[in-house]
N, C-alpha and C positions, 0 to 999 in steps of 0.2 A: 504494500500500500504506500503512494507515493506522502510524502511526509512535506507540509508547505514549508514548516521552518525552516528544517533543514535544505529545502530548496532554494530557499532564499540565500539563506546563508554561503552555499556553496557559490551560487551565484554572484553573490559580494565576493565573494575570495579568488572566481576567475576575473571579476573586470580589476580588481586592488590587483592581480598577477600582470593581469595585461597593460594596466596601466603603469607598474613598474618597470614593465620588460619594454616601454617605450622612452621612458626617463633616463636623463645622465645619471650616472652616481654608481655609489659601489653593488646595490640590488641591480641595477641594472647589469653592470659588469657581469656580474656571477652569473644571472640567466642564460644573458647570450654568450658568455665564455665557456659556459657547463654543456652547450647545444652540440662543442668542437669534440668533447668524449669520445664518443661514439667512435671517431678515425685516428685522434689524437691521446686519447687517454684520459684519466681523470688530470684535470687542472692543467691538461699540456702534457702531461709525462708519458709519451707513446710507449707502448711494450713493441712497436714497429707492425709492417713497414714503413706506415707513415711518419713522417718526420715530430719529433720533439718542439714543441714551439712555446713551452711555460718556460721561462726566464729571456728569452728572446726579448729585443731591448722593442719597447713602446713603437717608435719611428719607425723600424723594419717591418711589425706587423702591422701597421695601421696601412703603412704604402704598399707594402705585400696586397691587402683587402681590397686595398683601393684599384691595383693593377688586375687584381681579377674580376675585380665590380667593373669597371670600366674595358676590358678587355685586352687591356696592353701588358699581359702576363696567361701565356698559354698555362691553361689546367683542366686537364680531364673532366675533373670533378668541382673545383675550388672554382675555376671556371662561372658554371655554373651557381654554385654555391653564394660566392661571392655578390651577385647579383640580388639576393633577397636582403643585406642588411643597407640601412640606410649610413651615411656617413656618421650619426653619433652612435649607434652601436656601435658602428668597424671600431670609431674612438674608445669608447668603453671596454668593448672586448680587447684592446688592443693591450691597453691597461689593466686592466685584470689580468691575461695571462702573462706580462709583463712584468709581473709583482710575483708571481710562482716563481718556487727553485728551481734550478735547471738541473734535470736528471738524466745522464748519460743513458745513450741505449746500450742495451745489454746482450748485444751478439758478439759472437767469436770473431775476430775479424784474422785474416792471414797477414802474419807477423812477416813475410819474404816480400807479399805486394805493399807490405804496408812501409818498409824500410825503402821499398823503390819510389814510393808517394812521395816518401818525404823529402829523397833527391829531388825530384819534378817539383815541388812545391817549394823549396830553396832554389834552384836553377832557371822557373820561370818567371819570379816575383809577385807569386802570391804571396807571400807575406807581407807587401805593402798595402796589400787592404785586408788579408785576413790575419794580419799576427802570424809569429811563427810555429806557431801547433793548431791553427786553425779559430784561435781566438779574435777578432777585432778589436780595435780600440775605437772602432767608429760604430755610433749608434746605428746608423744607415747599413753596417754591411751584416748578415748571420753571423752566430757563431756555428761553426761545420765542426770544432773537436766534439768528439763522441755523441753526432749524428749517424745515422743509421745507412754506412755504406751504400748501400741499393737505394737509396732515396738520393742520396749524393749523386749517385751514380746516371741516374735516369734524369734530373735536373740539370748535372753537367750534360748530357747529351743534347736534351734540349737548347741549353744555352746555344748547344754547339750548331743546332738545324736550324739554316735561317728562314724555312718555312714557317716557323714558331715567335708566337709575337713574346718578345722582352722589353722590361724598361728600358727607355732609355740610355739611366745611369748604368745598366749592365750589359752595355756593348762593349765595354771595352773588354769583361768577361768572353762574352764571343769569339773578340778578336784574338785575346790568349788561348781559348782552348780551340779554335779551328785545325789548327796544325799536329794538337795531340792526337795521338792515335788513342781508338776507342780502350786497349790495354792501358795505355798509359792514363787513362780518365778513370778506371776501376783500381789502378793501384791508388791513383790521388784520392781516391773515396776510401779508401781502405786504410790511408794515413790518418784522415779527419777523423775516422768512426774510434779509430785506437788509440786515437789524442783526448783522454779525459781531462 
């Protein structure tokens, strides 16, 4: 037997949800940061394959959101995804998972492709935007130490096909990895994933 009260009630609790899940602030944050779980993990913390993105700095997720809301960042999925939040969620989620700790993915990675990463990645000058173990000192760029190899992997690729729309600011990403060969872009991924 349907019950008014509690009808009502329930009903005040979805528009107070909906109306928070439209607002800046920290409730809002959590809502639409808790919606990334599902690919991402609890709070950002991927168990893989998808990428780690809880401690990831504020500006790198917000314009990440923004290049897949707008379309100037190929993504399968995020692509698409991308598209349903409006600019002050992307802000708010951006911040929220911004503020999570960053938790290392936890695959074996090979210790032989990983030693040859690291040459490639001291030889080509990446470490003048990722740091030398795959950390940044710039809010703008990821951090790739102990992201998930195969996500590495399939991103560098992309960066590398220029059928795939990318920022911008990450052509010159492009530019550096067109000439690796696709071995040598799986050992680079294999340095990052083993760099905690």
């Amino acid at each position: 037997m349907y019950n008014k009260k509690l009808g009502v009630v329930l009903a005040a609790g979805l528009l107070a949800a909906s109306a928070s899940a439209g607002a800046n602030g920290p409730t809002a944050a959590a809502i639409v940061g808790h919606t990334c779980a599902g690919c991402h993990g609890t709070l950002g913390a991927s168990v893989g394959p998808a990428p780690v993105i809880g401690g990831l700095s504020e500006m790198y997720l917000a314009s990440t959101m923004a290049a897949y809301k707008d379309g100037t960042r190929f993504g399968t999925v995020m692509e698409r995804l991308g598209r349903g939040y409006t600019p002050g969620e992307i802000l708010d989620m951006s911040k929220f998972l911004a503020a999570q700790p960053w938790v290392s993915g936890k695959i074996p990675v090979d210790a032989k492709a990983a030693e040859k990463g690291k040459t490639i990645h001291s030889a080509n000058g990446c470490a003048g935007c990722h740091g030398p173990t795959g950390i940044s000192p710039m809010p703008n760029t990821p951090r790739m130490a102990g992201q998930y190899a195969d996500y590495l992997y399939f991103q560098m690729m992309d960066y590398k096909d220029a059928k795939k729309a990318i920022p911008g600011a990450a052509m010159i990403m492009r530019n550096m990895l067109t000439p690796v060969s696709d071995d040598d872009v799986k050992a680079l991924a294999a340095f990052y994933a083993s760099a905690k």
